[in-house]
Structure formats: structure tokens, C-alpha cells
Backbone as CSV, one residue per row, in Angstrom:
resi,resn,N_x,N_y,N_z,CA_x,CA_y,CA_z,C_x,C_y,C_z
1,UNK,52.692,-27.783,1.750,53.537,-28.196,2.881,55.009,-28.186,2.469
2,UNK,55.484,-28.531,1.562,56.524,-28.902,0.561,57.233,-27.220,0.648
3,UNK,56.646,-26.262,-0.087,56.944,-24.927,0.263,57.310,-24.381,1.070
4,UNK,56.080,-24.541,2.251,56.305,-24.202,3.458,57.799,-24.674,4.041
5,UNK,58.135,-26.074,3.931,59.467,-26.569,4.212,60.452,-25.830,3.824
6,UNK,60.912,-25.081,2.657,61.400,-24.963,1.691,61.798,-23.830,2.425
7,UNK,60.676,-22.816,2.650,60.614,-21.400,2.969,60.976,-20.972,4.386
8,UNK,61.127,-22.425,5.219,61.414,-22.439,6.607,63.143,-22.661,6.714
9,UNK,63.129,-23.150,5.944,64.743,-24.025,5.417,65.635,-22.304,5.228
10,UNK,65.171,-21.843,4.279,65.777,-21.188,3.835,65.904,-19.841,4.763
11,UNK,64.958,-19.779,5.840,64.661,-18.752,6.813,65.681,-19.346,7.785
12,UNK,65.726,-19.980,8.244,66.939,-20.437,9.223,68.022,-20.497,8.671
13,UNK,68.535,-20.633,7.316,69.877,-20.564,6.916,70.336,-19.408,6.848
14,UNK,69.457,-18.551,6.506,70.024,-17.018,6.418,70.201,-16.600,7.818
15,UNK,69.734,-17.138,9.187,69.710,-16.613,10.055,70.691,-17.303,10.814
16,UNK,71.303,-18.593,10.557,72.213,-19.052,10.788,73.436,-18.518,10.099
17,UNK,73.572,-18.468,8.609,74.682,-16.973,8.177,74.975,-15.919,8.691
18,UNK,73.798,-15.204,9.213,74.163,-13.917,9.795,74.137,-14.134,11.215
19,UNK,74.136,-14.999,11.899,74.321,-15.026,13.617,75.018,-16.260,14.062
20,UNK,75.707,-16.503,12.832,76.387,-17.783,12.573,77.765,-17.653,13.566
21,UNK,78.723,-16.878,13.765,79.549,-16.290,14.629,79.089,-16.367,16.383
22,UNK,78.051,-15.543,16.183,77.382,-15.226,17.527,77.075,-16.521,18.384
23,UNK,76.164,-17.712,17.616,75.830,-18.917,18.170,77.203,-19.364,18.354
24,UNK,78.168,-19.712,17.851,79.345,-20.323,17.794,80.121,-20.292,19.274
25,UNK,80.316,-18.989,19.148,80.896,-18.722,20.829,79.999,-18.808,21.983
26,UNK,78.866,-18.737,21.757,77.945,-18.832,22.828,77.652,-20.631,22.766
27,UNK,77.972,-21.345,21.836,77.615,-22.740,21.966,79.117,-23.329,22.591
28,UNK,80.363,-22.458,22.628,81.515,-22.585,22.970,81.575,-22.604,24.711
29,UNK,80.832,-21.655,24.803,80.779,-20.837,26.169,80.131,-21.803,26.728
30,UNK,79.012,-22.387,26.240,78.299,-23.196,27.319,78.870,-24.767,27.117
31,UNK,79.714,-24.833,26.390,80.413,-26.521,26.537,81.242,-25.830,28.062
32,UNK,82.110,-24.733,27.833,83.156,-24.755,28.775,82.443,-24.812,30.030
33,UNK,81.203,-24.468,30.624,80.584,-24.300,31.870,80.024,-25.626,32.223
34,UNK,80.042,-26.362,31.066,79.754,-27.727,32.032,80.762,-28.316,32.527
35,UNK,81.736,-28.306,32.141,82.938,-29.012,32.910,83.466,-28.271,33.788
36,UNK,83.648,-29.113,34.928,83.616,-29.372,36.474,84.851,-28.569,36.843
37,UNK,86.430,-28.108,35.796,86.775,-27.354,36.364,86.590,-26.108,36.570
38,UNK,85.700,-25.400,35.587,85.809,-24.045,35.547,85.714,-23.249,37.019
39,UNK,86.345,-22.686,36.888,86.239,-21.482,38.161,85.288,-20.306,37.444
40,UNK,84.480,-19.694,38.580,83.757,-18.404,38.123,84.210,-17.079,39.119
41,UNK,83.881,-16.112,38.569,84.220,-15.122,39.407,83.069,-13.466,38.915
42,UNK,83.421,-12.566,39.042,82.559,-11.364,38.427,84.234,-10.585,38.450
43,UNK,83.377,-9.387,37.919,84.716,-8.314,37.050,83.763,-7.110,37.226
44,UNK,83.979,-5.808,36.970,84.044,-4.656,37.172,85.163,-3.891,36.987
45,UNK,84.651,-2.613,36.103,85.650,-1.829,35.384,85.176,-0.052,35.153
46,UNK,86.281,0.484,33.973,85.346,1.500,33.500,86.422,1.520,31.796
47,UNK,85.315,1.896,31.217,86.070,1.737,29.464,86.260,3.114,29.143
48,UNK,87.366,3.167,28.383,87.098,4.389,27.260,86.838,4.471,25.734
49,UNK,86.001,4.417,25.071,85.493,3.971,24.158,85.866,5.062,22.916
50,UNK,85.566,4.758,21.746,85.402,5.441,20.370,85.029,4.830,19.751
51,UNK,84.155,6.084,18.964,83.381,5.709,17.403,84.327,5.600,16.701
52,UNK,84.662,5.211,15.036,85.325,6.380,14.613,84.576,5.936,12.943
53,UNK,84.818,6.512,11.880,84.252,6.649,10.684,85.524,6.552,9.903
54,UNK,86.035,5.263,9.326,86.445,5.209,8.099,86.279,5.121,6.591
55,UNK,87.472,5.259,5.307,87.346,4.952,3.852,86.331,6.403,4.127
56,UNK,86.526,7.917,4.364,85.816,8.833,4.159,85.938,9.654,2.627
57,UNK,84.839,9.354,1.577,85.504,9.733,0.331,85.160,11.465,-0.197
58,UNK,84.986,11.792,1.281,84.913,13.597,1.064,86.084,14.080,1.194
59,UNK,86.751,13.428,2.229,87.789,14.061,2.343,87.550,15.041,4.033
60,UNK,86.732,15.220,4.463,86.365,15.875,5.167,86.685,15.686,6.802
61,UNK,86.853,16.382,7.252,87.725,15.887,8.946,86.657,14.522,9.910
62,UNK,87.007,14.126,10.283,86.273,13.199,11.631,87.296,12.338,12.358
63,UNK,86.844,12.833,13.632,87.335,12.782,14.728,86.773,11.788,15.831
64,UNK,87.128,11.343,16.430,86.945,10.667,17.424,87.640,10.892,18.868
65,UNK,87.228,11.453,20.092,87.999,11.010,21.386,87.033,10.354,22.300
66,UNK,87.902,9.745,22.667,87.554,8.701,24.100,86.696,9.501,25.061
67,UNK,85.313,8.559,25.644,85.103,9.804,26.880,84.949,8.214,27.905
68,UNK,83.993,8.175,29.255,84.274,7.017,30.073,82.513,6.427,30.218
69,UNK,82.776,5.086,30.119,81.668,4.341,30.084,81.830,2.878,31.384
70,UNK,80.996,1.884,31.523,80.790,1.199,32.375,81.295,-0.177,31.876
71,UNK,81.889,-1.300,32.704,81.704,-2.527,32.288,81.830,-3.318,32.976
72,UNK,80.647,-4.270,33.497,80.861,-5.059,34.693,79.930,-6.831,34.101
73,UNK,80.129,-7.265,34.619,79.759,-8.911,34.862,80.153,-10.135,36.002
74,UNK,80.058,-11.603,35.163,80.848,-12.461,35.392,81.632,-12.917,34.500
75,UNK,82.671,-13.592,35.199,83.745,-14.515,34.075,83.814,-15.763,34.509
76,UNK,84.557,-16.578,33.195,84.260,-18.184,33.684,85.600,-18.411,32.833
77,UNK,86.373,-19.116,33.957,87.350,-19.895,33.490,88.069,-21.557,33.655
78,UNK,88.604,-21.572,32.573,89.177,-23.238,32.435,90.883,-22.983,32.129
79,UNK,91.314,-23.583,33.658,92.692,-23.536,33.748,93.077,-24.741,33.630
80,UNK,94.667,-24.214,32.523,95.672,-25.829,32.916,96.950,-24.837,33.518
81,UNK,97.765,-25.690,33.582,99.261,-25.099,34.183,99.346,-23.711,33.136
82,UNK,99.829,-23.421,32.304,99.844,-23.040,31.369,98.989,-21.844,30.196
83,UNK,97.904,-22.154,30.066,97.218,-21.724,29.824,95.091,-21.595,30.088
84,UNK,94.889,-20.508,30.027,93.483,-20.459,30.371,92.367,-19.553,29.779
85,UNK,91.627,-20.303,29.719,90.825,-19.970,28.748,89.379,-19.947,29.822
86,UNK,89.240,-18.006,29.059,88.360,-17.132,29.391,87.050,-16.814,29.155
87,UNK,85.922,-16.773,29.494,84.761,-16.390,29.053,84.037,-15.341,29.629
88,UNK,82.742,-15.041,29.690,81.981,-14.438,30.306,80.653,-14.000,30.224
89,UNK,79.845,-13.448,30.362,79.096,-12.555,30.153,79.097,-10.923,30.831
90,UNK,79.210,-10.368,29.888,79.481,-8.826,30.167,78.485,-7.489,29.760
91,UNK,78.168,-6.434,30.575,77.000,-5.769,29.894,78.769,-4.179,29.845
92,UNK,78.855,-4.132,28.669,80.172,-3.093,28.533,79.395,-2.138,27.402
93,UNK,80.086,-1.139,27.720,79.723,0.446,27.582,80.674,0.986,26.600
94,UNK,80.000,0.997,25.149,80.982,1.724,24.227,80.282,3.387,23.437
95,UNK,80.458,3.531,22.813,79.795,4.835,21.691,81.221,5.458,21.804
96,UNK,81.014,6.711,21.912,82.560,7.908,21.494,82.066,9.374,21.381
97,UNK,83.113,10.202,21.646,82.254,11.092,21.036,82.799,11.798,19.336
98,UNK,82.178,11.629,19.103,82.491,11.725,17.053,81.954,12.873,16.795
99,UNK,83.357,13.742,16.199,83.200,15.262,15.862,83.380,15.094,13.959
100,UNK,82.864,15.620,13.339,82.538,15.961,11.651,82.627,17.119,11.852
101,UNK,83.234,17.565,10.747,83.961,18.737,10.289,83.861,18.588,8.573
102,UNK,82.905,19.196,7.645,82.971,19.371,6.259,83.278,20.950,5.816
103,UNK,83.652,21.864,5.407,83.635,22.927,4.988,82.949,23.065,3.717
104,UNK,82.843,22.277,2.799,81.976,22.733,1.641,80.508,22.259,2.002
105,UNK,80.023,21.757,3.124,78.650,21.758,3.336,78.487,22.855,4.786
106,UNK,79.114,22.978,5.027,79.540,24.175,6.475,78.873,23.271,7.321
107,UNK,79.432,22.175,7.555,78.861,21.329,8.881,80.350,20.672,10.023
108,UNK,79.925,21.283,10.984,80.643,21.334,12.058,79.760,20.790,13.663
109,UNK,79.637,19.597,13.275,79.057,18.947,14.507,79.852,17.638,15.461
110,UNK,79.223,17.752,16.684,79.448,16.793,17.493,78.856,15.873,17.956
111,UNK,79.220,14.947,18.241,77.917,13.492,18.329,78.597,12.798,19.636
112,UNK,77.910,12.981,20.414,77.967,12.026,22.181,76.926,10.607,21.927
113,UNK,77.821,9.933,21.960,76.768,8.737,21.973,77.006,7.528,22.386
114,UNK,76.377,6.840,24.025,76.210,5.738,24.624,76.044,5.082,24.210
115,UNK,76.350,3.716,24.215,76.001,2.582,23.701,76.072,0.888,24.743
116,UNK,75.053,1.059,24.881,75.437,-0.551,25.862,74.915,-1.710,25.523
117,UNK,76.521,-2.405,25.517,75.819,-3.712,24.551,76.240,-5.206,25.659
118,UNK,75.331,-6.460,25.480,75.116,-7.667,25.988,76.594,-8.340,25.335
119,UNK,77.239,-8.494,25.899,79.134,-9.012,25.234,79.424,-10.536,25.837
120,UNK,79.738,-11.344,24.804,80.479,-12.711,25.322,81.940,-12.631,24.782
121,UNK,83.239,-12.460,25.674,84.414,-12.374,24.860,84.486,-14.297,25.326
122,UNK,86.004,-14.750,24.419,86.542,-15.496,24.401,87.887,-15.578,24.215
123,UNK,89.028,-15.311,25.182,90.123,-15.778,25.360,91.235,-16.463,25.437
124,UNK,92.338,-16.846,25.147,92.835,-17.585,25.480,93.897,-16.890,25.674
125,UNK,94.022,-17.685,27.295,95.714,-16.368,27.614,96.547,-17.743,28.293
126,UNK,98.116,-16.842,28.199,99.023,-17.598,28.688,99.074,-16.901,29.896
127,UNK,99.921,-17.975,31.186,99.617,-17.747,32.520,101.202,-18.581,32.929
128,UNK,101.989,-16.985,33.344,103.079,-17.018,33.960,102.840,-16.626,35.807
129,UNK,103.406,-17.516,36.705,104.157,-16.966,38.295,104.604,-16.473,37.922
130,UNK,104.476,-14.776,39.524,105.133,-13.942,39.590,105.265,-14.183,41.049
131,UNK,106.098,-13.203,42.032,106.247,-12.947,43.275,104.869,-12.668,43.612
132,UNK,104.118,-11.841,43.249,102.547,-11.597,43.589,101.534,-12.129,43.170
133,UNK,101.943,-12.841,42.359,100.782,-13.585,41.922,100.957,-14.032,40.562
134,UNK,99.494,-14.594,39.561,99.246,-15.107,38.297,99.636,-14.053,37.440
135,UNK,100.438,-13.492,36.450,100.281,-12.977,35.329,99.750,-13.692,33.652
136,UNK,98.564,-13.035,33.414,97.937,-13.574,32.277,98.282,-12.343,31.490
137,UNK,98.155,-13.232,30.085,98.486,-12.221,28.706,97.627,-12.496,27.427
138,UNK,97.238,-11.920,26.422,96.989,-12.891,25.384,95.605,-12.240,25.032
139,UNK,94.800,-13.038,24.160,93.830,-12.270,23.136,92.732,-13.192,22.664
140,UNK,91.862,-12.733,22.190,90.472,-13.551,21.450,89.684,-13.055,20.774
141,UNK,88.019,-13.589,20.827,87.121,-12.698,20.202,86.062,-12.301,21.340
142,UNK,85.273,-11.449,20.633,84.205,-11.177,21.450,83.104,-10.963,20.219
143,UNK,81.990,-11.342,20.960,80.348,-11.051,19.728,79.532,-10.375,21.086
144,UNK,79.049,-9.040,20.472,78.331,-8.459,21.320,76.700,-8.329,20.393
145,UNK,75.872,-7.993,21.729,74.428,-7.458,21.177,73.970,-6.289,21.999
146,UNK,73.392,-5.302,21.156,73.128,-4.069,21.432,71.762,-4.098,22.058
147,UNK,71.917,-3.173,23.461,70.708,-3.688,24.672,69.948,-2.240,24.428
148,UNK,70.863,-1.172,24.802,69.973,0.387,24.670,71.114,1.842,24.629
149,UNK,71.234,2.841,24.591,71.808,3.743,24.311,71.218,5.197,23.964
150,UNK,72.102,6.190,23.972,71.533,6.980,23.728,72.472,8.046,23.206
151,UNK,71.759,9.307,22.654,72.978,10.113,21.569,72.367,11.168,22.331
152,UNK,73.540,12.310,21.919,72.880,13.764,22.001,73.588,14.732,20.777
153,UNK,73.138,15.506,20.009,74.087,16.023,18.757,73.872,17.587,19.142
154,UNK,75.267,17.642,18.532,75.079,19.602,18.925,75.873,20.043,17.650
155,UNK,75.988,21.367,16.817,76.446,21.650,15.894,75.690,22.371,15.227
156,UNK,76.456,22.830,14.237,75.949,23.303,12.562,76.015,22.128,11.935
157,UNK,74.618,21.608,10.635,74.683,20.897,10.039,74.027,21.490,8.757
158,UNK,74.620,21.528,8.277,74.019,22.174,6.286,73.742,24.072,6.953
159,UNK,74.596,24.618,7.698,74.041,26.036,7.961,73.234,26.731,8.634
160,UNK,72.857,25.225,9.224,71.404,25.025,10.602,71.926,24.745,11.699
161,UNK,71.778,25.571,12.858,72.184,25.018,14.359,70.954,23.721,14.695
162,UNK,72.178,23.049,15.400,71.642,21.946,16.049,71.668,21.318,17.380
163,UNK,70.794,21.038,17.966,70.857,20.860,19.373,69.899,19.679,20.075
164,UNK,70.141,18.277,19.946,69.085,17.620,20.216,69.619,16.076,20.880
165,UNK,68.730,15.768,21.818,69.166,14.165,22.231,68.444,13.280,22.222
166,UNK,68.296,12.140,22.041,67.440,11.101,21.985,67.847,9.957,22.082
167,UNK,66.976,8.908,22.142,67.872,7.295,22.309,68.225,6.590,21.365
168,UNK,69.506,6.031,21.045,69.723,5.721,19.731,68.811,4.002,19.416
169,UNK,68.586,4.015,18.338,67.808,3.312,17.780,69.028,1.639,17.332
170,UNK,68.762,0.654,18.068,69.357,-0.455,17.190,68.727,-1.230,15.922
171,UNK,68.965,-1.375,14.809,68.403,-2.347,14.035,69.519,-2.511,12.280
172,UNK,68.752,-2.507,11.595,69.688,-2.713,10.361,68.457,-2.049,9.236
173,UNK,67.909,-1.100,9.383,67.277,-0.310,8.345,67.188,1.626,8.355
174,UNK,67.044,2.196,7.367,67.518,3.303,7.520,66.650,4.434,8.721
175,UNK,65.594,3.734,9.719,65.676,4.515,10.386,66.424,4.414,11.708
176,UNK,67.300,3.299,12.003,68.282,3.103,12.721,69.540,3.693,13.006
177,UNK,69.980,4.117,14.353,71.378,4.764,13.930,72.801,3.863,13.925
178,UNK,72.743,2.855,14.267,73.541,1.494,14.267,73.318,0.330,14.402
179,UNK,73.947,-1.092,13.834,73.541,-1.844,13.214,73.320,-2.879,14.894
180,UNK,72.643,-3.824,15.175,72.187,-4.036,16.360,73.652,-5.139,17.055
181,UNK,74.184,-5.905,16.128,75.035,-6.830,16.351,76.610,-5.903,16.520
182,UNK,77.769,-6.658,17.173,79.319,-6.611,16.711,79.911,-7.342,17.359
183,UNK,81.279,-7.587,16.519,82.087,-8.113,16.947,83.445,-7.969,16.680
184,UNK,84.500,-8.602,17.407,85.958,-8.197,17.157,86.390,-8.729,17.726
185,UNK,88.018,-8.165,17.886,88.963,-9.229,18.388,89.084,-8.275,20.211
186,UNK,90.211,-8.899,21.102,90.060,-8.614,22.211,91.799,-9.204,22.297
187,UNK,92.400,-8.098,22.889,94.191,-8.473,23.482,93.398,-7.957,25.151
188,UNK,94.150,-8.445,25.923,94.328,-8.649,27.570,95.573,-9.157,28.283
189,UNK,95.574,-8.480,29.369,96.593,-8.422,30.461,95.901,-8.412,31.449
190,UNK,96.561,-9.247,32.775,95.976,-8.970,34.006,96.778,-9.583,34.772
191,UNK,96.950,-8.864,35.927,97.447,-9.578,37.170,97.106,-9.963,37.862
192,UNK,97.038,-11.206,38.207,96.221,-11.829,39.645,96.995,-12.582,40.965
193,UNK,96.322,-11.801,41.786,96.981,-11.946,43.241,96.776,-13.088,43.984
194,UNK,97.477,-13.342,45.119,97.580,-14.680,45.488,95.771,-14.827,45.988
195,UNK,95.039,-14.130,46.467,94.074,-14.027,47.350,92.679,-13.972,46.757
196,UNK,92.743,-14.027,44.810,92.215,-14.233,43.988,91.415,-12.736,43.300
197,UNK,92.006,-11.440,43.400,91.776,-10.352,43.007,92.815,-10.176,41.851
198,UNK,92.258,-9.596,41.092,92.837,-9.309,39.813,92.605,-7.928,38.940
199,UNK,93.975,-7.250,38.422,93.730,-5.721,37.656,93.829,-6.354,36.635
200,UNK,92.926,-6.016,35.811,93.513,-5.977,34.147,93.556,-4.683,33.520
201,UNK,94.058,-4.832,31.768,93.839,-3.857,30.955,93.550,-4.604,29.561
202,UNK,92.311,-4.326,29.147,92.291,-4.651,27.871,91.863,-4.040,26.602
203,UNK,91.871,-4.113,25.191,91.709,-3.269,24.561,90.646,-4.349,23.631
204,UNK,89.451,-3.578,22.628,88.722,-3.860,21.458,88.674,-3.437,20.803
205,UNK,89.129,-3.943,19.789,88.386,-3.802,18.352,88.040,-3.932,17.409
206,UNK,86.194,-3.213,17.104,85.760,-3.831,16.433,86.253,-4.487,14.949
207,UNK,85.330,-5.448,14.316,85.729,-5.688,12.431,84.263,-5.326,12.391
208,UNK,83.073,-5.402,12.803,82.084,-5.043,12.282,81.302,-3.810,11.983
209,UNK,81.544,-3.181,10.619,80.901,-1.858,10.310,79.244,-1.737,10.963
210,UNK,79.025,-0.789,12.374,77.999,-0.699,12.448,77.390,0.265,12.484
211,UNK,77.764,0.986,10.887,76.478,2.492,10.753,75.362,1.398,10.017
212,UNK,74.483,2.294,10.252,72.948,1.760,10.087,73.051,2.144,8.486
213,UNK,72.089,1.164,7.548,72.118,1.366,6.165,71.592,2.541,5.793
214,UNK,71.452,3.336,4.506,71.334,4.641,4.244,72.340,5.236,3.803
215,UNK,72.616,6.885,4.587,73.304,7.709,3.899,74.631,7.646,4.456
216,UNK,75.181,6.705,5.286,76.386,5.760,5.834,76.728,5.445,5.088
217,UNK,76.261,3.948,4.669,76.778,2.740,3.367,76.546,3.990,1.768
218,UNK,75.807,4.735,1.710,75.748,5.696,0.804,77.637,6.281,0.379
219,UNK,77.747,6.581,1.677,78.741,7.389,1.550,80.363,6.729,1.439
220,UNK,80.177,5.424,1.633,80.965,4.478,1.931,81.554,4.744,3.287
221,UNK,81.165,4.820,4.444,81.674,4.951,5.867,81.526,3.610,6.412
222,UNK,82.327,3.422,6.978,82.849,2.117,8.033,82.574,2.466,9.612
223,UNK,81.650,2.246,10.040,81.872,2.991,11.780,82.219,1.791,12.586
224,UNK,83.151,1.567,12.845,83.782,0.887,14.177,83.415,1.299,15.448
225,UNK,83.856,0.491,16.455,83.937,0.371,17.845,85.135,-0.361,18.290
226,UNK,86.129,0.970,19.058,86.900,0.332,19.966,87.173,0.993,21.048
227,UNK,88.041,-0.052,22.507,87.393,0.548,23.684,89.167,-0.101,24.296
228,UNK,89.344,1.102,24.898,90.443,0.646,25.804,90.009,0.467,27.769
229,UNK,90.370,-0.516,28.217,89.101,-0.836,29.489,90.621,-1.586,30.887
230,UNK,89.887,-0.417,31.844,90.864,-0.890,32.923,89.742,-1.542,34.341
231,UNK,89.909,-2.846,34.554,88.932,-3.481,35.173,89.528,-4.587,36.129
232,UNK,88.488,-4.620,37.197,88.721,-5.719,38.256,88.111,-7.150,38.684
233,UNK,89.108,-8.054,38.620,88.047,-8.405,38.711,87.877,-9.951,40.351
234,UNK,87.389,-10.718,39.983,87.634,-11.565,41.399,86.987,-13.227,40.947
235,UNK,87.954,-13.883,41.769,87.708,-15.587,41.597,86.612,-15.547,42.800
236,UNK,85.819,-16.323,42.615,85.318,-16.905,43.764,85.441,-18.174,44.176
237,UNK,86.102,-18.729,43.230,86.963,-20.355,43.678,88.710,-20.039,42.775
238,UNK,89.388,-19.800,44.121,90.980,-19.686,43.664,91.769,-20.632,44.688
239,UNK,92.678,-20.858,44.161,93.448,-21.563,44.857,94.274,-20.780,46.982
């Protein structure tokens, strides 16, 4: 029994280390929703996202451009004069499309790849009057979890044409193509109108390396996620 304790102990600490972040803001998120001021509203957008692959010790080209993905939810906020502080739940749309380029292995491929992940950001913005309305500014974090996705690869790889799509795999072992968790920081802007509609623009990005272990961490590659995102969104209790 004594063991068993021991072995349970030590199973929740490691799992509290590694999702130790994640609970944090989500135990954040749900203090702010019990109190009576928050206002809620939903949001809707569209992102432009990138992979990209850093610390590359070939030397070898990789590329990243933006293509367009989805991002919609609710948001929950706690206003003072001054400042307000943001939450949500969000289902947002990242991957990129990531071009490799090696010449001494003659590999010249391209990688399209969706990614949609379960996102709680956390905010805190400052909140200036304008003639039209609220202007908010300002920055936080966000911890996301990876829901489903999918890749398609086209190219030469080692001298072999390639042509294939499938759904990318979340987990943290080498038959995975990215790691299931991320997180990062989050800057935002938005304007909000007297009538409780609001544009924003905001940008992410990631700190968490999420190539899947293997010939990634092999190689020493860093794969990030960041997403530049123009979105709308609406109070349903505004002044």
C-alpha cells in the first residue's frame, strides 16, 4: 500500500510539472467567471499562421509562409475603468506551410499542414475612450491543446518524389508529428464600438518547441507556432 502511495505521488507530480502551466490559467479562468462582473461575449476571425524550424545545424534553407486558417469562440471579461482582463475559450487554427530545401541530400519539399488546437489566452489590456468607442491594447499568455489536423507533403526527399496526405498525429513519441500541448505569449489590439462590436488584431507566439521526438530533437530543430489573426468579436452584456 505504502508503494502504491509512493508511485501515485510521484505520478501526479510529474503530471502536475508538465501541465503545471496549463492548470494554472485554466484554474485562473475559472476564478474570473465566478465573479458577478464579468461580461461574456463570442469572437470570430480568420488567422494566418506559420510553422517555422529553428537552431538548423545543416545549414540548409527552411522556409515558412503564412497561408489562412479559422478562429472562433467565446470571451470573458473583467472590467475596471482602466484596465481589463481577458479570457476565453477558443478552437484557433494554426500549422504553415514549411518549405525544406537541402542540396547535399537533394531534398526539396513542401509541407501544408493544419492544425487545430483547444486555446485559453489570458490578457491583460489597457482600455482608453475614443470618439467611437473602447480602445484596448496590451498582451498575455495563452496554453493551447491539440484537437486534430492534418498535413499533405509534396516534393523530392533523398531523390524520391513525393506526394502524400494524411492526418497529423498529436502526441510526444516518435511516431507523432507534433508535440500535443503549446503555449506562448499573445500582444492585442482592438476597437470596440459604442454598440458592443469589436475589430481586433492580434499576434502569437509560440515558446513551446513542438516537433515530435526523433529525427527533430535529433537534429536539434525547434518548431514553433505563430499566427497573426484579424477577428471580431461581440459583448453580449455592454454598456
Amino acid at each position: 500500500m505504502v508503494n502504491f502511495i509512493k508511485v501515485f505521488s510521484l505520478i501526479n507530480f510529474k503530471m502536475l510539472k508538465k501541465y503545471g502551466f496549463v492548470l494554472a490559467v485554466l484554474a485562473l479562468l475559472g476564478q474570473q467567471l465566478c465573479a458577478q462582473s464579468v461580461k461574456f461575449g463570442a469572437t470570430a476571425g480568420i488567422n494566418f499562421p506559420t510553422i517555422s524550424a529553428y537552431d538548423n545545424p545543416t545549414h540548409s534553407l527552411d522556409q515558412s509562409k503564412a497561408y489562412s486558417n479559422i478562429k472562433l469562440g467565446f470571451i470573458a471579461e473583467k472590467q475596471w475603468p482602466k484596465l481589463v482582463l481577458q479570457s476565453g475559450l477558443l478552437l484557433d487554427g494554426k500549422g504553415g506551410k514549411d518549405i525544406y530545401i537541402n542540396e547535399e541530400t537533394n531534398t526539396n519539399r513542401q509541407k501544408d499542414s493544419r492544425l487545430y488546437y483547444l486555446q485559453v489566452p489570458l490578457n491583460l489590456l489597457y482600455r482608453t475612450q475614443t470618439k467611437i468607442g473602447d480602445l484596448y491594447f496590451g498582451g498575455g499568455v495563452y496554453a493551447a491543446y491539440g484537437l486534430w489536423g492534418n498535413y499533405s507533403l509534396s516534393g523530392i526527399i533523398f531523390d524520391s518524389d513525393v506526394d502524400e496526405s494524411d492526418k497529423a498525429q498529436f502526441g510526444n513519441d516518435e511516431n507523432s508529428d507534433y508535440k500535443r500541448t503549446d503555449y506562448g505569449i499573445n500582444l492585442k489590439a482592438e476597437i470596440r464600438l459604442l454598440h458592443g462590436i469589436g475589430f481586433e488584431l492580434n499576434y502569437e507566439y509560440g515558446l513551446r518547441n513542438i516537433a515530435s521526438p526523433g529525427i527533430y530533437d535529433d537534429a536539434n530543430l525547434k518548431t514553433r507556432n505563430k499566427v497573426i489573426g484579424l477577428g471580431v468579436s461581440y459583448l453580449f452584456k455592454h454598456k
